[in-house]
C-alpha positions in Angstrom: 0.0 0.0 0.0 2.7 2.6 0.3 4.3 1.4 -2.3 1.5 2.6 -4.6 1.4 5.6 -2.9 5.1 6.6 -3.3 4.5 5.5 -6.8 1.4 7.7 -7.5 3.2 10.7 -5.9 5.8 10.1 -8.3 3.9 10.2 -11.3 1.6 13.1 -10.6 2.8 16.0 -12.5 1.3 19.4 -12.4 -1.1 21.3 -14.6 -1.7 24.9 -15.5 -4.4 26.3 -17.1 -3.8 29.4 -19.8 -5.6 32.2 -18.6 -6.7 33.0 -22.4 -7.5 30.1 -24.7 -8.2 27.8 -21.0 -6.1 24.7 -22.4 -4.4 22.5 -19.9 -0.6 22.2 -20.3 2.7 21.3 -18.3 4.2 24.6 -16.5 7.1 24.1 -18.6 5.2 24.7 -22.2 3.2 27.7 -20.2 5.0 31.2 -19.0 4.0 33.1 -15.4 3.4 36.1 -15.1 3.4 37.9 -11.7 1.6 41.4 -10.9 3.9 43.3 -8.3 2.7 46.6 -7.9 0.3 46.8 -10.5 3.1 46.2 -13.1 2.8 42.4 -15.0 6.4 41.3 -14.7 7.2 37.3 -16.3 8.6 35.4 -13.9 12.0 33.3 -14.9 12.5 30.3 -13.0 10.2 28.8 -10.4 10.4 30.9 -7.3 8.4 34.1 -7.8 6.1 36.5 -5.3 2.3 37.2 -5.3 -0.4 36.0 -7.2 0.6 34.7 -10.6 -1.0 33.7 -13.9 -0.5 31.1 -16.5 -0.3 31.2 -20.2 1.1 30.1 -23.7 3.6 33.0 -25.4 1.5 33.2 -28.5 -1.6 34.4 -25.7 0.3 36.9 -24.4 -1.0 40.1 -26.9 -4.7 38.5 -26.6 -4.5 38.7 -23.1 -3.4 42.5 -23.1 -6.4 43.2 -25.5 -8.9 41.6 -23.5 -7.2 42.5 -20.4 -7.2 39.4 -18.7 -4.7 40.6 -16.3 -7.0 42.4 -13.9 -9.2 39.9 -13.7 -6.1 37.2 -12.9 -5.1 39.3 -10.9 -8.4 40.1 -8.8 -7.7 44.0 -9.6 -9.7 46.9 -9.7 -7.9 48.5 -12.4 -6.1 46.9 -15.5 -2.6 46.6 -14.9 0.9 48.1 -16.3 1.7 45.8 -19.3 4.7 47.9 -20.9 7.1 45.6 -19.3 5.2 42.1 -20.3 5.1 43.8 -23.8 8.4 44.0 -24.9 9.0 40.7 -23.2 6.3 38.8 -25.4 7.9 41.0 -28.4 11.2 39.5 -27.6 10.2 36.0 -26.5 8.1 35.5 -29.9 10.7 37.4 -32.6 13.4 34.8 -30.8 10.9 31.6 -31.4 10.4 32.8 -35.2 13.8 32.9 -35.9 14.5 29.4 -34.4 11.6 28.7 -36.8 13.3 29.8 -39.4 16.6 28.1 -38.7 14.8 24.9 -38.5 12.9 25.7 -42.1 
């Protein structure tokens, strides 16, 4: 019996949900964002502060559109997203070009 348990343990790995298009993936395949101070920072690596959200790179200008930070977030207003900007800009010119090298 504890056996199994140790085993189930083992196997169990978690979930995240985007916070845009709602699919179900491995933290690794997902980017987290944290809001500290009102300003939407992504967090690298797995320690981070605060309240933080899930989702895919590709989300990240929907999200800003539909401004699904503040309601992530549980704010009253929307959210500085200047910083997250130029890091999705970044993040997503760098995955085209390793498209490209692939190509």
């Amino acid at each position: 019996m504890v056996r199994e348990a140790k085993a189930m343990r083992l196997s169990i790995k978690p979930i995240r949900t985007c916070i845009v298009c709602r699919k179900s993936e491995t933290p690794s395949q997902l980017l987290r964002v944290n809001c500290i101070d009102g300003v939407v920072t992504p967090v690298q690596g797995r320690k981070s502060q605060g309240r933080g959200a899930w989702l895919h790179p590709k989300c990240g200008y929907v999200a800003i559109e539909r401004k699904a930070f503040k309601w992530a977030f549980k704010l009253d207003e929307v959210p500085d997203v200047t910083q997250f900007k130029k890091f999705i800009t970044e993040l997503l010119t760098e995955m085209d070009a390793k498209d490209m090298k692939l190509k």
